[in-house]
Rosetta silent file (secondary structure, phi, psi, omega in degrees, C-alpha in Angstrom):
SEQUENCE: XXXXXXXXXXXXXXXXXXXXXXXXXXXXXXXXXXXXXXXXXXXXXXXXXXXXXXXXXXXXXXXXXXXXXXXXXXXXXXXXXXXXXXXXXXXXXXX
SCORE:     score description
SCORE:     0.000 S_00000001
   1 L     0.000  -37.470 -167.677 -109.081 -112.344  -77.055 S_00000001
   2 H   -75.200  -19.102 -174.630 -108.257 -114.347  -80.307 S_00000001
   3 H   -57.336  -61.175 -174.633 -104.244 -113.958  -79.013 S_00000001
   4 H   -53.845  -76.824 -169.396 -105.557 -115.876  -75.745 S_00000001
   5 H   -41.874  -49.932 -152.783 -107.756 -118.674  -77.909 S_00000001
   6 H   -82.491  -49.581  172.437 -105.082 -119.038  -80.637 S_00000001
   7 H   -44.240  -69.785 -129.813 -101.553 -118.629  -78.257 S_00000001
   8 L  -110.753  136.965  168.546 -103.190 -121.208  -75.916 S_00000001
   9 L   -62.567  110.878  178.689 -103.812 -124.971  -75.836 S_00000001
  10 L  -123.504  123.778 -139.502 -107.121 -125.657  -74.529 S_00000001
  11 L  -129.551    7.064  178.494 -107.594 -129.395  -73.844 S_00000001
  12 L  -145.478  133.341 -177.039 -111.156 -129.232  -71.885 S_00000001
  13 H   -41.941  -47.437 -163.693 -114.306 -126.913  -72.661 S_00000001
  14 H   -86.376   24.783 -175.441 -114.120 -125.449  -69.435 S_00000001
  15 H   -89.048  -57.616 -172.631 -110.562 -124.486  -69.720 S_00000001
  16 H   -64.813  -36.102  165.034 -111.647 -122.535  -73.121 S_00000001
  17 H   -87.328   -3.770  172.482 -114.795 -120.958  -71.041 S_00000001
  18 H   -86.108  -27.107 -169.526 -112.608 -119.818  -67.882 S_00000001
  19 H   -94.806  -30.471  151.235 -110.195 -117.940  -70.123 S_00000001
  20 H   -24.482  -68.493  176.077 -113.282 -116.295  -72.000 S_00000001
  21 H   -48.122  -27.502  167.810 -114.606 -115.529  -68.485 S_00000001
  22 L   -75.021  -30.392 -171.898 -111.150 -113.964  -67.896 S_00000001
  23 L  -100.345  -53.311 -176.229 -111.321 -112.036  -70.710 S_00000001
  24 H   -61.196  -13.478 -154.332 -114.809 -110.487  -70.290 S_00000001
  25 H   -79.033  -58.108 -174.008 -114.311 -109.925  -66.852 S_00000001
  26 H   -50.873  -53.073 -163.075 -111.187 -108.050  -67.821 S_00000001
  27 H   -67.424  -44.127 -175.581 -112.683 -106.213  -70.794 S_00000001
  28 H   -67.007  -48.999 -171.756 -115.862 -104.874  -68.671 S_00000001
  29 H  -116.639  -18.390  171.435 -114.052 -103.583  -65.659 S_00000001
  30 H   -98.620  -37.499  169.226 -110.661 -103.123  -65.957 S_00000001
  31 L   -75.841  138.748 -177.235 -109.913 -101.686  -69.796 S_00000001
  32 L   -99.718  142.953 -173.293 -110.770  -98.053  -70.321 S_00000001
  33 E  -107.057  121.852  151.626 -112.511  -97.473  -73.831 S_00000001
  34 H   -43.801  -16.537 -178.468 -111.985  -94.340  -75.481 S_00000001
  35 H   -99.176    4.631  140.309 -114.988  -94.346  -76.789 S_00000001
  36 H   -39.998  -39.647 -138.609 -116.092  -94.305  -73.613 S_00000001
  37 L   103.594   -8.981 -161.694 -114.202  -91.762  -72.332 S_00000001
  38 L    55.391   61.763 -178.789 -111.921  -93.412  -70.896 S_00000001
  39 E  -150.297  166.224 -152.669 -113.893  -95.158  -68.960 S_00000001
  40 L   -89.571  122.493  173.976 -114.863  -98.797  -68.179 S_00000001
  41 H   -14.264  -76.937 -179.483 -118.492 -100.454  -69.565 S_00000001
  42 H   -15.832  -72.220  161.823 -118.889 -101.262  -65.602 S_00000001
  43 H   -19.313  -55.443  173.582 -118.659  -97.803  -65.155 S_00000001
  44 H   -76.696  -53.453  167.022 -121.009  -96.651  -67.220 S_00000001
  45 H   -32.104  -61.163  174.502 -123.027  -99.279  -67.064 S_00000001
  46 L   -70.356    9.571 -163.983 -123.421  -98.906  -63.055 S_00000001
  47 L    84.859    3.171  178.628 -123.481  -95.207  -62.913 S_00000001
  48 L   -89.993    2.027 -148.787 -120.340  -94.435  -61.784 S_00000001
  49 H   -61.446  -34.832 -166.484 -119.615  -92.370  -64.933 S_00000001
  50 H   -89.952  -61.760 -178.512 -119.752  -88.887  -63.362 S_00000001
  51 H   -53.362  -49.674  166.354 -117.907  -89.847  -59.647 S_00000001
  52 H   -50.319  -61.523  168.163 -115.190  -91.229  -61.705 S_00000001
  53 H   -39.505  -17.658 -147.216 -114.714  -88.557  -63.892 S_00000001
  54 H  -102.522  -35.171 -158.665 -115.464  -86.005  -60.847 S_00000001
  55 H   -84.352  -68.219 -158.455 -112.074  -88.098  -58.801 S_00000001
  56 H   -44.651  -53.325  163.061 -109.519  -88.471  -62.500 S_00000001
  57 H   -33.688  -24.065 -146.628 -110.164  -84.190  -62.712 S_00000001
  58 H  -113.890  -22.243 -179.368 -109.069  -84.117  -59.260 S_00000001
  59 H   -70.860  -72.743 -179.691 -106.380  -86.410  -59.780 S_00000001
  60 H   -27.575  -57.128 -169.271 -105.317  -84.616  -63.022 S_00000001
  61 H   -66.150  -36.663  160.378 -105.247  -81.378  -61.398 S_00000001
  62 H   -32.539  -70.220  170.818 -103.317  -82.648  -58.659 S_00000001
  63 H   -58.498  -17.797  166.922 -100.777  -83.663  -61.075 S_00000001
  64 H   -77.108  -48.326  170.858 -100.619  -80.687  -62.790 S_00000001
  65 H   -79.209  -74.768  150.228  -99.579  -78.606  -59.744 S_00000001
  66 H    16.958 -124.582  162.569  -97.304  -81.036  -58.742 S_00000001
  67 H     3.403  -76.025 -175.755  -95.380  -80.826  -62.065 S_00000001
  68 H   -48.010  -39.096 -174.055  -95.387  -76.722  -61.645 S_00000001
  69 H   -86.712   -6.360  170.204  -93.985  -76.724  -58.517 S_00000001
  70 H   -70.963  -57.474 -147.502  -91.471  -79.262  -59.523 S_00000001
  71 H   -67.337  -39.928 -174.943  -90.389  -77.103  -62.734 S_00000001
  72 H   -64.674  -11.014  175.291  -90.469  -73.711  -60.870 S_00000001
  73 H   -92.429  -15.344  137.568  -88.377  -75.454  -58.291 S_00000001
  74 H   -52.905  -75.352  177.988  -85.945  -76.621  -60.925 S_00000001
  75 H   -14.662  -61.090 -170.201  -85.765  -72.816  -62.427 S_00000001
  76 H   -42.635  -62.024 -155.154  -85.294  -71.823  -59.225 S_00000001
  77 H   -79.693  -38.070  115.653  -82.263  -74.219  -58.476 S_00000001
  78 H    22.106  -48.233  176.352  -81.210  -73.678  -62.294 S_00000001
  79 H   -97.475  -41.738 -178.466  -80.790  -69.782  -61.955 S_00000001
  80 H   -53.529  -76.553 -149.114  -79.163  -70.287  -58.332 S_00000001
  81 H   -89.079  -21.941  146.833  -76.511  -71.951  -60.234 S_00000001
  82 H   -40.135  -52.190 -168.714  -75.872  -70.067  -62.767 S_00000001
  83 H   -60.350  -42.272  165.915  -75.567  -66.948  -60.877 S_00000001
  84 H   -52.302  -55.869 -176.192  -73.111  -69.049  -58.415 S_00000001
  85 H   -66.310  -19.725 -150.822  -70.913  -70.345  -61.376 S_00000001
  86 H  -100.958  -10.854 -168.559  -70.898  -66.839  -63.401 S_00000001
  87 H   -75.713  -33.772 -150.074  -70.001  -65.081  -59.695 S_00000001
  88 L  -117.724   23.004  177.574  -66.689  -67.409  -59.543 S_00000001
  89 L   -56.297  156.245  163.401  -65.669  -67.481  -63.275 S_00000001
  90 L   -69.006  124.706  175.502  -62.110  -66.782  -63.835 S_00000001
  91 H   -29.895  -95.479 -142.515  -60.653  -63.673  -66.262 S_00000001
  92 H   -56.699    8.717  152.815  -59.553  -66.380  -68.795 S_00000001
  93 H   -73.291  -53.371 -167.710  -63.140  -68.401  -68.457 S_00000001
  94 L   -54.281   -6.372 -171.557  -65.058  -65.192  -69.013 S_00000001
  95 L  -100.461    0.000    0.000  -64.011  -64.959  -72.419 S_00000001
C-alpha cells in the first residue's frame, strides 16, 4: 500500500481514497495470507473456509495425477527409445 501512496501523485482526496479502496478491496478478497492458510480474510470471514479448502485438495490432487501420468508416460517413451537406439547400434558404436 505505501508503494501505491508514495509511487503515486494524488492531486484530490478522493483520488487518495479510491486507491485505498483499491487496495482493501484487493487485500480482503483477492491475496491469500499464509497465515491464513492460504486463504483470503473474505473467506474466512464469510465461511467459505472449509468449501475452499474442500475444492484446492481436489484441485491439488488432480494435479498430482496429472503429473504421474505425464512422468510414467515420459519413462515409458524414454525406455522405448532406448531399447530402439541400443537395437540399431553399430559394432564400432557399441564400444
Amino acid at each position: 500500500m505505501k508503494n501505491v501512496v508514495k509511487l503515486q501523485t494524488f492531486y484530490f482526496p478522493w483520488e487518495l481514497e479510491h486507491a485505498i479502496e483499491g487496495f482493501v478491496t484487493y487485500y480482503n478478497n483477492k491475496r491469500h495470507h499464509e497465515s491464513l492458510d492460504n486463504l483470503t480474510p473474505a473467506d474466512v470471514y464469510f465461511g467459505r473456509a472449509e468449501e475452499v479448502m474442500t475444492r484446492k485438495k481436489k484441485i491439488k490432487q488432480a494435479t498430482l495425477e496429472k503429473r504421474r501420468q505425464w512422468h510414467r508416460q515420459g519413462v515409458q517413451y524414454r525406455l522405448y527409445w532406448l531399447c530402439e537406439s541400443s537395437l540399431n547400434l553399430t559394432p564400432e558404436m557399441s564400444h
